[in-house]
C-alpha positions as CSV (number, residue, x, y, z in Angstrom):
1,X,118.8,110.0,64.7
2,X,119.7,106.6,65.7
3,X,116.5,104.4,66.9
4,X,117.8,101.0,68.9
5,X,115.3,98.6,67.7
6,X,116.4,96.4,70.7
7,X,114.5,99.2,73.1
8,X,111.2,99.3,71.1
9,X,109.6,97.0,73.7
10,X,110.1,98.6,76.5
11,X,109.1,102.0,75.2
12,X,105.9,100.3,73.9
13,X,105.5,98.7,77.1
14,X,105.6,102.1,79.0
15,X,103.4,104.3,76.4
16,X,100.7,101.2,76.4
17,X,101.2,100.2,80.4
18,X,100.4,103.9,81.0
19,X,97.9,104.9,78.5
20,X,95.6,102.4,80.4
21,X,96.2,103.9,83.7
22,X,95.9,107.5,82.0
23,X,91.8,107.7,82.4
24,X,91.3,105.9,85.4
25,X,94.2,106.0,88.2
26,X,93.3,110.1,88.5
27,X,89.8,109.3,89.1
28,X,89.7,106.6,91.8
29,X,89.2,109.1,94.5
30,X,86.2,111.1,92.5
31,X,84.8,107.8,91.4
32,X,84.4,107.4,95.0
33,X,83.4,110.6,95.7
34,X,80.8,110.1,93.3
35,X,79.5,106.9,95.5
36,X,79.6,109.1,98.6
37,X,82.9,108.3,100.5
38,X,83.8,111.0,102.4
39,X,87.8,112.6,102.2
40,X,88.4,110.6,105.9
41,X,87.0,107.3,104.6
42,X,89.1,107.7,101.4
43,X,92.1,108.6,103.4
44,X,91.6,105.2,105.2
45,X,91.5,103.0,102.3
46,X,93.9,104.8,100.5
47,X,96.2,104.6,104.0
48,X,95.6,100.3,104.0
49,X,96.3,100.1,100.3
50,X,100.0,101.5,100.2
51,X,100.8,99.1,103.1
52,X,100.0,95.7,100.7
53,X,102.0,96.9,97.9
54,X,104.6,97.9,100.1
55,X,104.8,94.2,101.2
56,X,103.9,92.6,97.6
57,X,106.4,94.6,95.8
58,X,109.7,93.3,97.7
59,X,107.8,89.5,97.6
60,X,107.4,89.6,93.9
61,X,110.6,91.4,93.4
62,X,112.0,88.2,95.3
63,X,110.2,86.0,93.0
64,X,111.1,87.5,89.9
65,X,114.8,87.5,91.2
66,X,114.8,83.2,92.3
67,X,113.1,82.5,89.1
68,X,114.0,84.8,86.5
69,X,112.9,82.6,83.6
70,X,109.5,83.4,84.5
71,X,110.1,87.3,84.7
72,X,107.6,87.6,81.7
73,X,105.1,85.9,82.5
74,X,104.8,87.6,85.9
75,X,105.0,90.7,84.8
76,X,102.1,89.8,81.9
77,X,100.3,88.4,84.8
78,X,100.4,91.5,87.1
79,X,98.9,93.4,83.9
80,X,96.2,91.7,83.6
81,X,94.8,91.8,87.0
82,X,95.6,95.7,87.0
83,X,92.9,96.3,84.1
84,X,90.7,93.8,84.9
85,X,90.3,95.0,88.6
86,X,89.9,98.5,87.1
87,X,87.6,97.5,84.6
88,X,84.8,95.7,86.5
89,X,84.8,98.9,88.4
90,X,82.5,99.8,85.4
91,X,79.8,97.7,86.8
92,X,79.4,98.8,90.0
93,X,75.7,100.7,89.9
94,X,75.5,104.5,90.0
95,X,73.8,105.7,93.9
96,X,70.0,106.6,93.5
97,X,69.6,109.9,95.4
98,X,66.3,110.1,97.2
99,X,64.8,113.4,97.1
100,X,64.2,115.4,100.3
101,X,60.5,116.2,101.0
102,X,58.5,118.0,99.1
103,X,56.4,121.2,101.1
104,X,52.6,121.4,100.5
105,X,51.2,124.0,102.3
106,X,47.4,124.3,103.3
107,X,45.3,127.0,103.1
108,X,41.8,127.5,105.1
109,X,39.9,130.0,102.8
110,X,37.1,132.4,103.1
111,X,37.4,134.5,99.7
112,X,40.3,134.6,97.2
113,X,40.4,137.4,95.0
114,X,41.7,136.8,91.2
115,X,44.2,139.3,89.6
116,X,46.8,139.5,86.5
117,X,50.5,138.6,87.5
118,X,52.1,142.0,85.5
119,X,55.7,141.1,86.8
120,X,55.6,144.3,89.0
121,X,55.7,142.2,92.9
122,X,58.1,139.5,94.0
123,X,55.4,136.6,93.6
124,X,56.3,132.3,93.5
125,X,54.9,129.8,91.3
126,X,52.9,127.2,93.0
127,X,50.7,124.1,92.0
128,X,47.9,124.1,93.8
129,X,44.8,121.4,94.4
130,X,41.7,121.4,96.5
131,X,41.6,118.7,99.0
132,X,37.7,118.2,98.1
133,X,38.5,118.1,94.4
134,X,40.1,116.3,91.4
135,X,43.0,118.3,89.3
136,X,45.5,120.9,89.5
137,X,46.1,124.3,88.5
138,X,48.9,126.7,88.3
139,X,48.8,130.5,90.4
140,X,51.1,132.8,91.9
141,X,51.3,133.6,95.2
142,X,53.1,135.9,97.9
143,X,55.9,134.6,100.2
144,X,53.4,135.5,103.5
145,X,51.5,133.3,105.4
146,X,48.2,135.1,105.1
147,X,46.9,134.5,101.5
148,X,43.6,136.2,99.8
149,X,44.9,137.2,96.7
150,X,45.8,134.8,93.8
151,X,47.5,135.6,90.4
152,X,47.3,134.4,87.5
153,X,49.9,134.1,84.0
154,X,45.9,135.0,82.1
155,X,43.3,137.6,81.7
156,X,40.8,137.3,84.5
157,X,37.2,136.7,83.9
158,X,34.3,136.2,85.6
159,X,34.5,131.9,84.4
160,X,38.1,131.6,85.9
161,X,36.3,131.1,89.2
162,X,34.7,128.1,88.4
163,X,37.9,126.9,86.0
164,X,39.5,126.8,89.7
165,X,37.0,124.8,91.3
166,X,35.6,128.0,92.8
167,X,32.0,129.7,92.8
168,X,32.2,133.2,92.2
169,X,31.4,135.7,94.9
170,X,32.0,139.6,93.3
171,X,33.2,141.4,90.4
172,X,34.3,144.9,91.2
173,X,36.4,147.2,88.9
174,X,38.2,144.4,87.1
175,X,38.6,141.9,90.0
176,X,37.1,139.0,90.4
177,X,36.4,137.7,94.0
178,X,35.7,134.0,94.1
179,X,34.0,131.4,97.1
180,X,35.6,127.9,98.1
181,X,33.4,125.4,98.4
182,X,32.2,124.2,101.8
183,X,34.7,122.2,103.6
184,X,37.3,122.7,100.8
185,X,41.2,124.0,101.8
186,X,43.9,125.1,99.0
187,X,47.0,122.9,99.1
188,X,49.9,124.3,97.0
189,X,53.7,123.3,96.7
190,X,56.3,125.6,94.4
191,X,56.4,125.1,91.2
192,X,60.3,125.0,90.9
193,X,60.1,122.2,93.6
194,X,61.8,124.4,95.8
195,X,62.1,122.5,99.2
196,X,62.8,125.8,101.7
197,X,60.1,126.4,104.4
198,X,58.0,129.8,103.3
199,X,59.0,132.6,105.5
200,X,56.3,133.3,108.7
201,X,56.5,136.5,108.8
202,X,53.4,137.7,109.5
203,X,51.2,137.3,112.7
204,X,47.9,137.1,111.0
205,X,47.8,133.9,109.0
206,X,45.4,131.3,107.1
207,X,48.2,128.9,106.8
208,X,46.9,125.6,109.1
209,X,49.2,122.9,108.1
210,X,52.2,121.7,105.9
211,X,52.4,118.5,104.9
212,X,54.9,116.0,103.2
213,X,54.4,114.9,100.0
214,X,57.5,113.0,99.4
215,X,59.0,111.4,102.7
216,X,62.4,110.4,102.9
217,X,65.5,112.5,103.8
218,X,68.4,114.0,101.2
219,X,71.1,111.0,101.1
220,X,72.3,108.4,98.8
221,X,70.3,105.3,98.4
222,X,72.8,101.9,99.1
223,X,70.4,99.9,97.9
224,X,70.6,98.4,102.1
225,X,68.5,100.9,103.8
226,X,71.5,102.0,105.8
227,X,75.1,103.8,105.3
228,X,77.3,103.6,102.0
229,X,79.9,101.9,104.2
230,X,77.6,98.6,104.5
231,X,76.6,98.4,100.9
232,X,77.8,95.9,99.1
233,X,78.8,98.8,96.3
234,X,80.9,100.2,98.4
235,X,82.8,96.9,99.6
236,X,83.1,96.1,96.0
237,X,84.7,99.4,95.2
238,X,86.7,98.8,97.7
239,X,88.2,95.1,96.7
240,X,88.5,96.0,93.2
241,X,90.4,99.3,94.0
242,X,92.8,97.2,96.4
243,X,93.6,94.7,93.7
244,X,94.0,96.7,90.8
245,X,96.2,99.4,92.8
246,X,98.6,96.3,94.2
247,X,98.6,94.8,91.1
248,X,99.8,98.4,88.7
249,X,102.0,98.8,91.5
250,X,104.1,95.6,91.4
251,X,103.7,95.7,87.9
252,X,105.0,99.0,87.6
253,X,108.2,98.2,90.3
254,X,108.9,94.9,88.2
255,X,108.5,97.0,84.9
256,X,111.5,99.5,86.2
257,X,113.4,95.9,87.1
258,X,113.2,95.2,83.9
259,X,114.1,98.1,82.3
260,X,117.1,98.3,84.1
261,X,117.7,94.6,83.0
262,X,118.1,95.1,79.6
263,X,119.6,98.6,79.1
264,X,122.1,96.7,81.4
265,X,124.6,98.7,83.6
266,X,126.6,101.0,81.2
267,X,123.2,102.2,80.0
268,X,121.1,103.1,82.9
269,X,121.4,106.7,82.9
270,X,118.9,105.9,79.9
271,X,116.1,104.8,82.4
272,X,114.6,108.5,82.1
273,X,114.4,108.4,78.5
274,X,112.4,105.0,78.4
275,X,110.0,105.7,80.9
276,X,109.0,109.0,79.5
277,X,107.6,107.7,76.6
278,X,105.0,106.2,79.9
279,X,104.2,109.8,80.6
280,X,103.5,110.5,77.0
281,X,100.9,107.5,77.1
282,X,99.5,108.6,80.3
283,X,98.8,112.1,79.3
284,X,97.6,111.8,76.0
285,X,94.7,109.2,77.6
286,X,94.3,111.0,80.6
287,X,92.9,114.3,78.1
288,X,91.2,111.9,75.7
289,X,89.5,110.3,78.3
290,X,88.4,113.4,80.3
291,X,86.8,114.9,77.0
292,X,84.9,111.5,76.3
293,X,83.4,111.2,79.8
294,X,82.2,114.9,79.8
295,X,80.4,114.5,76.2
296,X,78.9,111.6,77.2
297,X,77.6,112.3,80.9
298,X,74.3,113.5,81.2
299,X,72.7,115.1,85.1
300,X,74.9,114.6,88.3
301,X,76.5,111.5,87.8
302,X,79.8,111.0,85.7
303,X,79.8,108.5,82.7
304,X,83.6,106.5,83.0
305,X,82.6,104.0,80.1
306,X,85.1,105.8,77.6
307,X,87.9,105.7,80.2
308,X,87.0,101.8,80.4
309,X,87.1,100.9,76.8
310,X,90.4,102.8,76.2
311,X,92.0,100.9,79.4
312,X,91.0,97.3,77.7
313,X,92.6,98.3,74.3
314,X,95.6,99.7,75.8
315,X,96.5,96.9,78.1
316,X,96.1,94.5,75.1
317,X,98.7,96.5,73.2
318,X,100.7,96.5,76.5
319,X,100.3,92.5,76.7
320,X,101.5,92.0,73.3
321,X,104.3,94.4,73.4
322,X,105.5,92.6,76.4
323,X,105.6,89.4,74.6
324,X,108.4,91.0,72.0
325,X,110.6,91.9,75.3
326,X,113.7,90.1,75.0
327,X,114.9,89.8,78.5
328,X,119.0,88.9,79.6
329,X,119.9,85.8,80.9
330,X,120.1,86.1,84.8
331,X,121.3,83.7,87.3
332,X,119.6,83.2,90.5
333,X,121.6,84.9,93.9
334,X,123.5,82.1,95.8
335,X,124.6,83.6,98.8
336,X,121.3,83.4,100.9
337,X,121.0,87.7,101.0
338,X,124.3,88.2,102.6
339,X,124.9,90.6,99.7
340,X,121.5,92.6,100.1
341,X,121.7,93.1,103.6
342,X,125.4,94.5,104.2
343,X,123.8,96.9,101.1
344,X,120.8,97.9,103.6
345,X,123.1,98.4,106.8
346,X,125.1,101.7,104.7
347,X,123.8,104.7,106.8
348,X,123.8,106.7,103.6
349,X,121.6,104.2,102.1
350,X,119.0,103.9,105.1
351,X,119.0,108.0,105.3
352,X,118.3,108.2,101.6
353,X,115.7,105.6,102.1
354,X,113.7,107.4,105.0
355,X,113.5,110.6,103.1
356,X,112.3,108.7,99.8
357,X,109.1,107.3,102.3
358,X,108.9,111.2,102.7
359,X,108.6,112.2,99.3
360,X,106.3,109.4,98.9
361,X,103.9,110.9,101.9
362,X,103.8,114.7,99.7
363,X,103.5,112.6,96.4
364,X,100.5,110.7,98.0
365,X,99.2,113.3,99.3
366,X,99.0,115.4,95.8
367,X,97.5,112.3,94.0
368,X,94.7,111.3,95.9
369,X,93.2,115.0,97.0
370,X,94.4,117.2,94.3
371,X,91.4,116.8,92.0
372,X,89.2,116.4,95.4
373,X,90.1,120.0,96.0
374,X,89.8,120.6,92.1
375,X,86.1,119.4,92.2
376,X,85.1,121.1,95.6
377,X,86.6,124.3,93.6
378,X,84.9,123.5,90.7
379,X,81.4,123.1,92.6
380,X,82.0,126.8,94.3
381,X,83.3,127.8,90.7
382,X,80.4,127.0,88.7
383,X,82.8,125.1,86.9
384,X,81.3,121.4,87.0
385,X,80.1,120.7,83.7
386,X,83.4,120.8,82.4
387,X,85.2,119.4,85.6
388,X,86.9,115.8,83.9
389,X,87.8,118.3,80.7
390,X,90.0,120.1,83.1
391,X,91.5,117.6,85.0
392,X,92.1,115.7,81.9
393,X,94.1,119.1,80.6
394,X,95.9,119.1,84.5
395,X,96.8,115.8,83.5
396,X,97.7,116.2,80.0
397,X,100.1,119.2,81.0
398,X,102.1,117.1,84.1
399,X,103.1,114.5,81.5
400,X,103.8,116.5,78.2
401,X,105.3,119.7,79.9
402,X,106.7,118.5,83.4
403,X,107.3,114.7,83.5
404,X,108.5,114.4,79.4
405,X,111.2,117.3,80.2
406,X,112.3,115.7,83.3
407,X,112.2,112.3,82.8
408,X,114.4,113.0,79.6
409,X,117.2,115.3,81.4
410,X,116.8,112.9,84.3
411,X,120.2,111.3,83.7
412,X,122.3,114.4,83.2
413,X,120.8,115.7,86.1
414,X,121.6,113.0,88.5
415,X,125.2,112.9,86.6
416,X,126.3,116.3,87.6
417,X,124.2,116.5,90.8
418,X,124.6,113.3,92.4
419,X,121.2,110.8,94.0
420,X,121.2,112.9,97.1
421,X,121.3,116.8,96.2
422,X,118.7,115.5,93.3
423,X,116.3,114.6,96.0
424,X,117.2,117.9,98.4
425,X,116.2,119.6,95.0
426,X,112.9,117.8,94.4
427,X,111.7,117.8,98.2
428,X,112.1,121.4,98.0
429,X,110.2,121.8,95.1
430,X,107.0,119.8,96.3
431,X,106.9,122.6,98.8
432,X,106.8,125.1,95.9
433,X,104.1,123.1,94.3
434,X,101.8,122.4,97.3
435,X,101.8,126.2,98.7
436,X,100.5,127.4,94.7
437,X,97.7,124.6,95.0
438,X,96.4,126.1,97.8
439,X,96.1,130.0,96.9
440,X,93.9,129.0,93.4
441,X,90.6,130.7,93.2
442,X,89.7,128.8,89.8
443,X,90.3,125.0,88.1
444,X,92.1,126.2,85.4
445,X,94.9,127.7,87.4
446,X,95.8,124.4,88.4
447,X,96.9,123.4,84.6
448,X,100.0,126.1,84.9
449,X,101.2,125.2,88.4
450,X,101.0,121.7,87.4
451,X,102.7,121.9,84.1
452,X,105.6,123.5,85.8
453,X,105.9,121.6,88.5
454,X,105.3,118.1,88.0
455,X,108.8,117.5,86.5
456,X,110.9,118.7,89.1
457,X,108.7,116.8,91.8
458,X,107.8,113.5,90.6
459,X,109.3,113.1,87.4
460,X,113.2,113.4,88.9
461,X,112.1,112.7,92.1
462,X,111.1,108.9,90.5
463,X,113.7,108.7,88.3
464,X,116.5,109.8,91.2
465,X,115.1,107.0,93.7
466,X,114.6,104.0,91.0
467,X,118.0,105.0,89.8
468,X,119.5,104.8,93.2
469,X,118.2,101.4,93.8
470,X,119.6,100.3,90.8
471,X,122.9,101.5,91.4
472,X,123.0,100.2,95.1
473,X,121.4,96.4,94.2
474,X,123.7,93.8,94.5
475,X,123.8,91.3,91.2
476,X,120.8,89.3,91.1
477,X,119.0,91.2,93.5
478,X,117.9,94.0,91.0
479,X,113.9,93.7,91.4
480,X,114.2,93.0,94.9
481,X,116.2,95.9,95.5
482,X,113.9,98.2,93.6
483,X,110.7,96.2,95.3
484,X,111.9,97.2,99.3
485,X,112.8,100.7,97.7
486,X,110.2,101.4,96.1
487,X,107.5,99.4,99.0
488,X,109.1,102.5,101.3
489,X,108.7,105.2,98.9
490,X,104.9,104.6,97.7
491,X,104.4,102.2,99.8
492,X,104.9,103.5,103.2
493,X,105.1,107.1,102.1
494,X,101.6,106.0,100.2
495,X,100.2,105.2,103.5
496,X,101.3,107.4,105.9
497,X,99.9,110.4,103.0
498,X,96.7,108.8,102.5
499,X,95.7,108.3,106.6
500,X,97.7,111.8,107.6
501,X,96.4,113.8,104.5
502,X,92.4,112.5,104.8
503,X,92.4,112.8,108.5
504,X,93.7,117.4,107.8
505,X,91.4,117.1,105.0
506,X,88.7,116.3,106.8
507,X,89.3,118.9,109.7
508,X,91.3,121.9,107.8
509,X,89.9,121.7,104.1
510,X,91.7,121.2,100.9
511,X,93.5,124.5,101.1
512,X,94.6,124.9,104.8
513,X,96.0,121.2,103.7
514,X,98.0,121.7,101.6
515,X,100.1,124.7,103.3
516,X,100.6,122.7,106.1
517,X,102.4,119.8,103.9
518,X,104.1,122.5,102.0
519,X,105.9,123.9,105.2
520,X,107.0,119.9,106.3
521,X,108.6,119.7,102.4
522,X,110.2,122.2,102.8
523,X,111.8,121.2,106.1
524,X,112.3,118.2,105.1
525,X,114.6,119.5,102.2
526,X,116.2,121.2,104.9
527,X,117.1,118.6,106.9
528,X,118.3,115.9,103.8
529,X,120.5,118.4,102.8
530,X,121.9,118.5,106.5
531,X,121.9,114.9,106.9
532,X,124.1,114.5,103.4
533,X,126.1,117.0,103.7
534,X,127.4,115.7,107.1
535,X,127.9,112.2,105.4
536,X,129.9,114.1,102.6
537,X,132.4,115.7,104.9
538,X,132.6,112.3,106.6
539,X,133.9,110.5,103.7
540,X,136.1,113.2,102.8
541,X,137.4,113.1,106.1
542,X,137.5,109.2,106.1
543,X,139.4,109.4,102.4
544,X,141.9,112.3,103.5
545,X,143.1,109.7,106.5
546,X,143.2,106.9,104.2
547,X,145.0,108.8,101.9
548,X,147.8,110.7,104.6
549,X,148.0,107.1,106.1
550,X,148.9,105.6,102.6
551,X,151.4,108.5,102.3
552,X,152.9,107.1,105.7
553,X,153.4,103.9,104.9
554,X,155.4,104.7,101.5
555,X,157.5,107.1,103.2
556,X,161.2,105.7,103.1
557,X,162.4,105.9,107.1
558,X,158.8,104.9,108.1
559,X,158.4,102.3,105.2
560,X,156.5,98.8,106.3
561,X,159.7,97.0,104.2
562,X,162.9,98.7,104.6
563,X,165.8,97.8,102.6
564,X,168.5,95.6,104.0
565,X,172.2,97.1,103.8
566,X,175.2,94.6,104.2
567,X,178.1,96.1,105.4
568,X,181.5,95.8,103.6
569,X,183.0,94.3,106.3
570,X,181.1,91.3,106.7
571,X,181.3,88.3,105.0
């Protein structure tokens, strides 16, 4: 096999770009999940963010376009504030959760009698103090709020009285009966800190009081006093997120700009086959990183540090790759846009573009509460421990089973299919995927459905709109073309998923979610392939006239020119 040393660059550029968006870009959402943002909240943020690339990707695409000397340094630029916008993500402070209050319960005794715990009655483990006494000790007692009968993990003898601050009253047939001391009351919380009230269940009682022992309320500190929303962690999140998703964005439009660039335009049906080795990157750091966060987190809180390092070292291979990129020379556009806009007035074009803003909204939608749902699963599952191994797998088998098939075949598929009954196709199919999310009862279903079904959805989905704005763009206008294209597809599509799918999230649930955007991609397949086949027949019907009109004008008595015939008799 023949390897075109010229393409080397890019390929590195697109293994490297997305080996350092691998670990962290499919844990934004849990990582602020894990600082207590609700799904509505998230949907919010996630809603504002597609709405600044969607307006910075068409800017910079201009940019890139009136300059295009300074493509390069741009693009290197854009890079750089991607990771390091990530990256001090990793300094943001884990939330301290305040315990909720710890039950004492107080006793007003008369006698206690003293037996052996032998395993045979339902009993709880308590720590227990006197309120007129130093020091602690250890007993078992009934879930009833009438208590005269403590036991004990030890023999009984007639000192363990006094061991428990006690005076001893009677000893009969192996029992021991013991005396508090004047003024003295028993105060005991569980021993497995369990925090539920003990059951009243009885009307005769000795119970007098419960107290507090640790105040406070169940929440997450914010370090404030006051909500997660007014911490400055969660602003900080916040900021950070927003510029390192508009900056991978723009980076990742001008990246496909400049792909297109130097494969030039009798090679772009080789887009799919560059940007796969991207998914290769993106999955192989996406699993490596998911099994270095679980081994190193330790309690409720996830550990990202692996999936920071491995970002830093990828984005410097990126950087330098992108330094060996040897881009063509391109000229500036000169005719003010004229060019770009008659490309934007086609109907076919604006139809094409609509229902790219739609895939968009089901793509957005999948990526920013698939692994919510995951977790949630996982947390009803038992299966927490090992959550990030699993989503690391989900990951791993989207990119090397789904998006490396597709992304490859991309080409021939568009080829024999054509832009628009590609995207009919992949519409279709993200109503497949989203109806099998929603009926998995465990995590590990997820890897399956995934592995099948992120190729024909995203993978030729992305491939069929970049390549359409590529082969629509007007010369010199190939980034901004690509930049308003892609602005509507994640951009607005981003948006309009985020806001839509955390508002149904928060009211339905994950799985009730999901079905619902499975039925509107499916109709939305539907109704593309409506709308395109009605343009087809129009241009068949516009050609055929063209063509029976042509016909008319050659035919000899109703010819345009006819010939001139001189008549013998004139002279």
């Amino acid at each position: 096999m023949k390897i075109n040393k010229s393409l080397l660059p890019v390929k590195a550029h697109f293994f490297f770009f997305f080996a350092a968006l691998g670990p962290l870009l499919p844990q934004m959402n849990v990582f602020g999940r894990q600082l207590g943002v609700t799904p509505a909240a998230m949907g919010i943020v996630t809603a504002i963010l597609p709405l600044l690339w969607a307006t910075a990707k068409p800017l910079f695409g201009y940019v890139v376009d009136y300059w295009p000397a300074h493509r390069k340094l741009v693009f290197m630029l854009l890079i750089s504030v991607m990771t390091g916008s990530y990256c001090c993500l990793w300094f943001l402070p884990t939330p301290e959760t305040v315990e909720p209050p710890l039950l004492e319960y107080v006793y007003k005794l008369e006698t206690v009698d003293l037996r052996r715990n032998d395993q045979s009655l339902n009993l709880e483990k308590y720590t227990c103090h006197w309120n007129c006494t130093p020091g602690t000790f250890e007993v078992y007692l009934r879930n009833t709020t009438l208590i005269d009968t403590a036991y004990l993990d030890s023999d009984v003898t007639n000192s363990t009285c006094l061991t428990l601050n006690m005076d001893l009253s009677e000893v009969r047939d192996g029992q021991v009966k013991c005396t508090p001391r004047d003024g003295c009351d028993l105060l005991c919380y569980e021993k497995g800190l369990n925090r539920v009230k003990r059951e009243i269940s009885d009307s005769t009682k000795n119970l007098v009081d419960v107290n507090e022992k640790i105040s406070g309320d169940s929440s997450v500190e914010t370090g404030g006093g006051g909500s997660v929303y007014v911490s400055l962690t969660f602003w900080a999140f916040v900021v950070l997120m927003s510029l390192g998703t508009v900056a991978f964005n723009v980076a990742n439009c001008i990246g496909d700009a400049v792909c297109f660039d130097v494969l030039g335009p009798d090679r772009g049906s080789k887009y799919g086959a560059q940007r796969a080795w991207g998914t290769i990157g993106y999955g192989v750091t996406a699993l490596l990183g998911g099994c270095l966060v679980d081994m190193v987190s330790d309690g409720k809180y996830k550990d990202y540090t692996p999936a920071f390092v491995i970002a830093l070292i990828a984005t410097g291979i990126d950087l330098y790759s992108c330094r060996a990129l040897t881009l063509p020379s391109l000229s500036s556009p000169t005719d003010s846009g004229a060019a770009l806009r008659s490309v934007l007035r086609i109907p076919k074009v604006i139809v094409f573009i609509v229902f790219a803003v739609l895939a968009g909204t089901f793509d957005s939608f999948i990526i920013y509460y698939m692994f919510w749902f995951l977790e949630e699963l996982a947390e009803e599952t038992g299966s927490i421990a090992t959550i990030k191994l699993i989503e690391g797998v989900v990951v791993a088998a989207q990119s090397f089973v789904g998006e490396l098939l597709f992304f490859f075949c991309s080409g021939k598929i568009i080829k024999r299919w054509g832009y628009g009954t590609t995207l009919t196709f992949s519409l279709f199919c993200y109503g497949i995927r989203m109806a099998l999310i929603s009926f998995i009862r465990n995590p590990w279903q997820l890897v399956l459905i995934e592995g099948i079904m992120q190729g024909p959805t995203y993978a030729l989905c992305y491939a069929t709109i970049v390549g359409y704005a590529a082969h629509v763009a007007p010369d010199g206008y190939s980034a901004t073309v690509q930049g308003i294209v892609a602005g509507m597809d994640d951009g607005v599509g981003f948006a309009l998923g985020s806001l839509l799918g955390g508002q149904l999230y928060g009211s339905m649930g994950g799985r009730y979610s999901f079905r619902v955007f499975s039925v509107l991609a499916v109709i939305a397949a539907a109704l593309h392939a409506a709308m395109f086949l009605e343009f087809d027949r129009a241009e068949r019907s516009k050609a055929q006239a063209e063509l029976v009109e042509a016909e008319k004008m050659l035919r000899p008595n109703q010819a345009v020119y006819r010939e001139t015939v001189v008549s013998s008799h004139e002279t």
